[in-house]
MARNU-782302 format. One line per 2 residues: their letters; for each residue x, y, z of C-alpha. Coordinates in nm, 2 decimals, decimal comma. Layout:
N
a	X:Y:Z  ...
***
This chain:
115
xx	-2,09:-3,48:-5,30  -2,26:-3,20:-5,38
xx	-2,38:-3,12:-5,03  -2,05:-3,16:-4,89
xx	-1,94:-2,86:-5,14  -2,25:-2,68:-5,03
xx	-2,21:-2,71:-4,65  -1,83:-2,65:-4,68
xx	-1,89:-2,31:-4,85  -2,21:-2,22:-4,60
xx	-1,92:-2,34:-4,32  -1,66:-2,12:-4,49
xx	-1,88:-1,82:-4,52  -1,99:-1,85:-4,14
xx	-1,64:-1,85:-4,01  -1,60:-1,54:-4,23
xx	-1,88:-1,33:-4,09  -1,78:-1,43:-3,70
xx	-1,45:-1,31:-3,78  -1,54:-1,02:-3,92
xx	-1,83:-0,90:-3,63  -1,63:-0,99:-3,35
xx	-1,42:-0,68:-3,36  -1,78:-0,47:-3,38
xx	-1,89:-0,66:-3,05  -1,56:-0,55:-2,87
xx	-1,59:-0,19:-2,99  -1,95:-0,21:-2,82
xx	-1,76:-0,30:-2,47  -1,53:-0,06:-2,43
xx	-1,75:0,24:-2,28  -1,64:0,48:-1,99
xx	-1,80:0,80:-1,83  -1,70:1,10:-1,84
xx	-1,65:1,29:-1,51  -1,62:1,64:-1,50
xx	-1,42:1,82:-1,22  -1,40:2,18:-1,08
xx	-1,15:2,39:-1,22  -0,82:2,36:-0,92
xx	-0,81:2,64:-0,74  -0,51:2,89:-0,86
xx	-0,31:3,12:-0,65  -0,49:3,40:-0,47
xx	-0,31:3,72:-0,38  -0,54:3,76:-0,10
xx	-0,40:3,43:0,10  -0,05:3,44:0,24
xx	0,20:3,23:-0,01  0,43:2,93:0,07
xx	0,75:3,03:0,26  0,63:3,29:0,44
xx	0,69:3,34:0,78  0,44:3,36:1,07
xx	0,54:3,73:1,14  0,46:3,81:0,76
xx	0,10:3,62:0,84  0,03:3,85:1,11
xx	0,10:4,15:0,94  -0,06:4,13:0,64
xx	-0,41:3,94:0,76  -0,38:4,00:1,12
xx	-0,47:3,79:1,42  -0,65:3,44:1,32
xx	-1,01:3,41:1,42  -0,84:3,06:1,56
xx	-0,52:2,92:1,64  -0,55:2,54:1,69
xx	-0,29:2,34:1,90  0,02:2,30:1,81
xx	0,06:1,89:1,65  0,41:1,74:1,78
xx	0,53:2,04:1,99  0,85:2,09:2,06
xx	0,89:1,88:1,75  1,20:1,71:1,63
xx	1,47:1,73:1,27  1,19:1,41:1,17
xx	0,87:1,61:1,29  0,86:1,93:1,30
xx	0,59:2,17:1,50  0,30:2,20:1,27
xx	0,06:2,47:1,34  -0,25:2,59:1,15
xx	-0,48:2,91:1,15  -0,79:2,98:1,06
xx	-0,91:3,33:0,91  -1,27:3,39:0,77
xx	-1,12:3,28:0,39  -0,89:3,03:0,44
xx	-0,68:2,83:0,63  -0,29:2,86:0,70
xx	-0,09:2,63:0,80  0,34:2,61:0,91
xx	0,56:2,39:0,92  0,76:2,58:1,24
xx	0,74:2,93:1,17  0,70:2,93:0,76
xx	0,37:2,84:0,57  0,35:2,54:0,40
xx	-0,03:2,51:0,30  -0,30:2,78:0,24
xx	-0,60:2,63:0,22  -0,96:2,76:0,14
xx	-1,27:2,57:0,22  -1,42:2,53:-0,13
xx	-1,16:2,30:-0,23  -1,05:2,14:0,10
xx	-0,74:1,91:0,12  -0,82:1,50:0,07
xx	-0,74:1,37:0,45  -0,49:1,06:0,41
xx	-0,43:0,83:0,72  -0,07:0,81:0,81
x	0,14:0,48:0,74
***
């Protein structure tokens, strides 16, 4: 009898001690790395600003060092003419005659296939 009160209470005290370092092996699991990011870029006054117009473009930077080929030209209501131009800093690019996105080639866009 007595061993069966012993092992019982060694029994008991095992379930005890599993219960209570279960929760430290979980803890262990959840790790994750830490990735650190460039700073986004913030808005330059020496790149033209969303909305403005091509004319505006021109005036303030002058002529582009390239002016690639229009994308869906004539263009339609559901896509419109989308142009871009490159100066020495930074890309421009319109959606018809108004900028959309300036873009500079330190923090280039991510490319997305189209649906």
């Amino acid at each position: 009898m007595r061993d069966l009160i012993t092992f019982s209470g060694l029994q008991v005290c095992l379930k005890t001690l599993v219960l209570a370092l279960v929760p430290l092996f979980w803890l262990n699991l959840a790790t994750a790395d830490v990735l650190d990011l460039p700073a986004p870029p913030t808005a330059n006054a020496n790149q033209p600003s969303t909305g403005m117009s091509m004319q505006q473009v021109l005036q303030a930077w002058g002529e582009p060092q390239h002016r690639h080929q229009t994308v869906s030209d004539p263009g339609t209501k559901q896509r419109p003419p989308i142009n871009r131009w490159d100066y020495a800093t930074f890309s421009v690019v319109f959606e018809r005659d108004k900028v959309i996105h300036t873009v500079s080639p330190q923090y280039p866009p991510e490319v997305v296939a189209a649906p």
